[in-house]
C-alpha positions as a printed NumPy array, in Angstrom:
array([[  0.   ,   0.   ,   0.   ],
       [  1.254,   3.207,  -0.916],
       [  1.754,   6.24 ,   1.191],
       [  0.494,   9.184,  -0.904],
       [ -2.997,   9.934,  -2.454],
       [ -3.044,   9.809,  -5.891],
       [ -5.861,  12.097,  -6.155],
       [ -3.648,  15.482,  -4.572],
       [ -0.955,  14.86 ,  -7.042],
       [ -0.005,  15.525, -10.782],
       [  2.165,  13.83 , -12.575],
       [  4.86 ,  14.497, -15.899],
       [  6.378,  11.861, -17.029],
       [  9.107,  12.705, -19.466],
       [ 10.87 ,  10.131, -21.774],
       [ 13.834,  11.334, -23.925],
       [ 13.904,   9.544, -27.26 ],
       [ 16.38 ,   9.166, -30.243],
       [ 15.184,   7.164, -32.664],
       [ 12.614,   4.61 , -30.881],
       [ 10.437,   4.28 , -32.834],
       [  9.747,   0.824, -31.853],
       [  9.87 ,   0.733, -28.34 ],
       [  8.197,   3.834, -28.318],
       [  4.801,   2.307, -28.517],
       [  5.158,  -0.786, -26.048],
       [  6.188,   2.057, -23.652],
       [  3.607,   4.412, -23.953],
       [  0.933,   1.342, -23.98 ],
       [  2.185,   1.036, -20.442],
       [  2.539,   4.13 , -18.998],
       [ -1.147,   5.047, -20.51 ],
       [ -2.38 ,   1.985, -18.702],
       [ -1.115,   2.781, -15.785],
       [ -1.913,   6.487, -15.502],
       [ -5.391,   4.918, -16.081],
       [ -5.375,   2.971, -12.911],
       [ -3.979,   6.208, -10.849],
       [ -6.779,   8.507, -10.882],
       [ -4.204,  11.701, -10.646],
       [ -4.996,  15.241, -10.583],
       [ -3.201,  15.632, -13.368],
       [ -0.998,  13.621, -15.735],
       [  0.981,  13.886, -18.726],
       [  3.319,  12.338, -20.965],
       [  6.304,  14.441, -22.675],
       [  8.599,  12.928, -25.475],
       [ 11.445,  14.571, -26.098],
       [ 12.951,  13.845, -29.765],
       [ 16.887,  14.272, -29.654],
       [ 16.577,  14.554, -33.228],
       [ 15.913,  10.983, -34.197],
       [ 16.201,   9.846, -38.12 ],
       [ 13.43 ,   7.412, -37.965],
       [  9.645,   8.259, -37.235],
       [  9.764,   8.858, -33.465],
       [  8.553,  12.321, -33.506],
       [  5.685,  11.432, -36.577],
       [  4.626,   8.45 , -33.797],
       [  4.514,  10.745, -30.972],
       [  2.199,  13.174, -33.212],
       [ -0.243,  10.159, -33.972],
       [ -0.197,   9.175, -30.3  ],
       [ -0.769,  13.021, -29.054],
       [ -4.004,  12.89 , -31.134],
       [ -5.727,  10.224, -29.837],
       [ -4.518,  10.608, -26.365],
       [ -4.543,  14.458, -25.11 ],
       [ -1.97 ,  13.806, -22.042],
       [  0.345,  12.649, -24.83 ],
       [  2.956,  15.73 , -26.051],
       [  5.937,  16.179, -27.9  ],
       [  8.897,  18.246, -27.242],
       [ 11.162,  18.837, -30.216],
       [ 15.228,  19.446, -30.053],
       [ 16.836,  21.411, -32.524],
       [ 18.958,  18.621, -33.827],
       [ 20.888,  15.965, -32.163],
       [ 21.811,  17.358, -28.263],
       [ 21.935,  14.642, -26.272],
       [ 20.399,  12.897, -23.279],
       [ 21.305,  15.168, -21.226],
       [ 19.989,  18.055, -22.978],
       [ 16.428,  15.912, -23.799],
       [ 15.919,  15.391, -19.966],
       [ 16.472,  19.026, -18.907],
       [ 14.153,  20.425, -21.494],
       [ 11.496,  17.862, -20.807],
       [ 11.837,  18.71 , -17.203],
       [ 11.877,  22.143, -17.716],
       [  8.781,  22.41 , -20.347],
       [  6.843,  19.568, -17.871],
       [  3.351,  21.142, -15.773],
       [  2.888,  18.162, -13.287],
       [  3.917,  19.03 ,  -9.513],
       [  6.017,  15.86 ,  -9.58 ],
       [  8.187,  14.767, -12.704],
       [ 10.039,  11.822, -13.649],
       [ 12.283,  10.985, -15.906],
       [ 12.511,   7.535, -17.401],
       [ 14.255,   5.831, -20.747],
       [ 12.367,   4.763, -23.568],
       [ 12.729,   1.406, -22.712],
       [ 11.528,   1.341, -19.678],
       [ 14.223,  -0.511, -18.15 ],
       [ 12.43 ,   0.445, -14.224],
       [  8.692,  -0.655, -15.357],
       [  6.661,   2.521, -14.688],
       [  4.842,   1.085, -11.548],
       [  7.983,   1.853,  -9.632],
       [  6.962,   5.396,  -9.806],
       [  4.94 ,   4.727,  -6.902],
       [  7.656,   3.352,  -4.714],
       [  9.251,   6.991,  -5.563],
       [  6.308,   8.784,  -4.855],
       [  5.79 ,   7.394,  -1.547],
       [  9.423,   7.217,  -0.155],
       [  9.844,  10.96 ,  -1.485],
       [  6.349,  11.454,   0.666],
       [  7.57 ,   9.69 ,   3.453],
       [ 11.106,  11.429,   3.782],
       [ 10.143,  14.922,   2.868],
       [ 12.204,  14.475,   0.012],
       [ 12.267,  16.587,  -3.211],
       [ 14.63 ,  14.247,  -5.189],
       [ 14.448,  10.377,  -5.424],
       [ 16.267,   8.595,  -7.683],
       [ 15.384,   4.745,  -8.566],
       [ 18.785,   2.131,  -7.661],
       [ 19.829,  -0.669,  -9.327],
       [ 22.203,  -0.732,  -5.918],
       [ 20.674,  -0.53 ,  -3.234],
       [ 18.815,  -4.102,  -3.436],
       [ 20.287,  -6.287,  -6.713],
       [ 17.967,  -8.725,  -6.272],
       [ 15.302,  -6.576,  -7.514],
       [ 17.627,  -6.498, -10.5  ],
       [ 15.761,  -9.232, -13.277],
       [ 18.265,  -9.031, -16.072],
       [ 21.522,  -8.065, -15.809],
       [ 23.461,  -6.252, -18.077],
       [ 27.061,  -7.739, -19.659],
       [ 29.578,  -7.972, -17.327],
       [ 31.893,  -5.609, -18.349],
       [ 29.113,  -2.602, -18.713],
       [ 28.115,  -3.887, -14.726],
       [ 31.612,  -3.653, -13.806],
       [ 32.059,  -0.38 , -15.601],
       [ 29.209,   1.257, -13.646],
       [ 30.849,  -0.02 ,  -9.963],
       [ 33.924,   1.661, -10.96 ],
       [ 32.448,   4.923, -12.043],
       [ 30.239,   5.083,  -8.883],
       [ 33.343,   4.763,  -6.887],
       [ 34.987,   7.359,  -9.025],
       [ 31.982,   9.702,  -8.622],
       [ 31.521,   9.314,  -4.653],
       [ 35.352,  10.007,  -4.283],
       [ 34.707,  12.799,  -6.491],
       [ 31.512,  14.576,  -5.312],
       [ 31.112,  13.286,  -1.921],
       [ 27.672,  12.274,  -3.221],
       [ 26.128,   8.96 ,  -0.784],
       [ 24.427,   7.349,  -3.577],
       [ 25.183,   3.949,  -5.113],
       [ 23.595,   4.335,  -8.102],
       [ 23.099,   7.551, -10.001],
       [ 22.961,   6.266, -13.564],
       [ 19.391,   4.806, -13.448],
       [ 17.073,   6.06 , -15.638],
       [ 14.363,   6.306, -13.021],
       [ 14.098,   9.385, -11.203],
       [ 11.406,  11.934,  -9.879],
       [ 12.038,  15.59 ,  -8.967],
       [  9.329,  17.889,  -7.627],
       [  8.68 ,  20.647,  -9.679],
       [ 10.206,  23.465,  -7.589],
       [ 13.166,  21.728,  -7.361],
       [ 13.583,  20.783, -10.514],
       [ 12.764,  24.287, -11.902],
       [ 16.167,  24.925,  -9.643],
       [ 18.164,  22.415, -10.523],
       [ 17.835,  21.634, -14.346],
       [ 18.883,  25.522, -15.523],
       [ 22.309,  24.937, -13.917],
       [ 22.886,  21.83 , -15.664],
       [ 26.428,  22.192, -17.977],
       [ 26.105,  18.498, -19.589],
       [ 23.813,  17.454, -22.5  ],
       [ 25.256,  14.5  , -22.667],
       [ 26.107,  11.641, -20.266],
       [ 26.804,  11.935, -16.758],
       [ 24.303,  15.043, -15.886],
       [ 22.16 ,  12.546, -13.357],
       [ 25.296,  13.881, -11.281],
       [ 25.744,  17.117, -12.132],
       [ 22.058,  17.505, -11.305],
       [ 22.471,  14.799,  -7.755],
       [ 25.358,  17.88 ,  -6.95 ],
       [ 23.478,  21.088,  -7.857],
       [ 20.206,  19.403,  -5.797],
       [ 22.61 ,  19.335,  -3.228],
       [ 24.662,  22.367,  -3.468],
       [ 20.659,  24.154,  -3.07 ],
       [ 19.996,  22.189,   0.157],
       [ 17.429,  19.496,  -1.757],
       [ 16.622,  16.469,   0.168],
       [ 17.648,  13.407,  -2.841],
       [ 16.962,   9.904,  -1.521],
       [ 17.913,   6.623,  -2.926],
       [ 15.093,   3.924,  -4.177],
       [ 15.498,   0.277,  -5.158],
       [ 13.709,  -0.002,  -7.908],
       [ 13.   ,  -3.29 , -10.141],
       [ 15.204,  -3.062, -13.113],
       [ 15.645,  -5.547, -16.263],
       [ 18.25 ,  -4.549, -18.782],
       [ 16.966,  -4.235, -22.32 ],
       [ 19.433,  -4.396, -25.29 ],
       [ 19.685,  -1.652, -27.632],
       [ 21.731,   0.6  , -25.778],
       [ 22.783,   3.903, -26.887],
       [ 25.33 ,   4.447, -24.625],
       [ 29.077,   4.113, -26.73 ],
       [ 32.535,   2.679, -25.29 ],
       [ 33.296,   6.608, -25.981],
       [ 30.762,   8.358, -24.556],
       [ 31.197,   5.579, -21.415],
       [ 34.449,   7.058, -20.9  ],
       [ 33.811,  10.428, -21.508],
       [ 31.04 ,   9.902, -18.484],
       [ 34.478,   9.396, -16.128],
       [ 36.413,  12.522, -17.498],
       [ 33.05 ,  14.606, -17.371],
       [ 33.02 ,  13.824, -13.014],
       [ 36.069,  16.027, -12.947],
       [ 34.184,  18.676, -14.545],
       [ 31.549,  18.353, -12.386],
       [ 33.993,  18.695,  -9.509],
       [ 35.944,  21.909, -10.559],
       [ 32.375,  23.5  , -11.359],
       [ 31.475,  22.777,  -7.981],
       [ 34.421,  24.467,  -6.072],
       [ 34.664,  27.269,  -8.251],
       [ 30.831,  28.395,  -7.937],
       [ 29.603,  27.659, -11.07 ],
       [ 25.924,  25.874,  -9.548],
       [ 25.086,  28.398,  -7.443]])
């Protein structure tokens, strides 16, 4: 039973896209479905196309007429993840918002487990983990990608003193206010802004738990050897922005 009463809330549930044109649907089945079940305030769905070269943004469009709470958000060109989740979150009119992948690696029920834990702990920021319980964790990903995220959450806790064990998930809610805070002083459009953004919530004094969330990998990622490591060299970034200022 969850803590929190659907009916006081609304919802935004963003999902950056680049070219998914065929997950796209399966995902927005089941987020429709379950904003069915909810009974919220308010509810919406945003899709942000990063530009895709397939027919993401024309599906979107065909969705958005037959369902109202469906919308889509439009990058000029190519920017990035990071970049499709800040102007999602930005452009979002729900009270709560969370950001989730395409594939919906974290089914969308979880959202509740965020909802009430965020209730619960006065929390503005909660963040679904792959970490906290891996037994929640269905399908793994390879070995060397698992083993690559341990050593860049070591890497990043050294580097921004941040508690969490996972802050790569693509699960996580921020309440509006915060957010509205937070996602202007985001540098990164591409990988590794879940940190900059974990940093800047906390530079402001925002309460950010940690949620274990049920997680099944999916292939098809879009995440490159290059842009992996590029995710370690951007933490020192993150770092020197911190101590000189730049967040506040």
């Amino acid at each position: 039973m969850i803590g929190y009463n659907s009916f006081l809330l609304s919802v935004s549930i963003v999902i950056p896209a680049y070219n998914e044109e065929k997950r796209l649907p399966a995902t927005l089945d089941a987020v429709l479905a379950y904003l069915g079940q909810k009974q919220f305030s308010f509810a919406e769905v945003v899709v942000v196309d990063d530009g895709s070269r397939d027919a993401t943004a024309k599906l979107v469009e065909e969705w958005g007429r037959k369902s109202p709470s469906i919308r889509l958000l439009r990058n000029p060109g190519n920017r990035g993840k990071g970049y499709s989740v800040r102007h999602g979150m930005l452009e979002a009119k729900g009270d709560w918002i969370l950001f989730t992948d395409a594939d919906l690696s974290a089914p969308i029920g979880e959202l509740d487990k965020l909802l009430s834990e965020a209730d619960r702990a006065g929390a503005q920021v909660a963040i679904g983990s792959r970490a906290v319980d891996r037994s929640l964790v269905g399908v793994h990903q390879s070995a060397f990608r698992e083993l690559s995220g341990r050593l860049f959450n070591v890497v990043m806790r050294l580097l921004t003193s941040l508690p969490f064990r996972d802050t790569q998930c693509g699960f996580k809610l921020y309440h509006a206010s915060a957010a509205r805070e937070i996602f202007p002083r985001q540098q990164l459009d591409g990988f590794s802004f879940d940190v900059e953004d974990l940093v800047i919530a906390q530079g402001l004094g925002y309460r950010a738990i940690e949620v274990p969330v049920i997680w099944n990998n999916v292939e098809g990622t879009k995440v490159s050897a290059l842009a992996g490591l590029t995710s370690f060299l951007s933490l020192a970034g993150i770092r020197w922005r911190s101590i000189i200022g730049r967040y506040r």
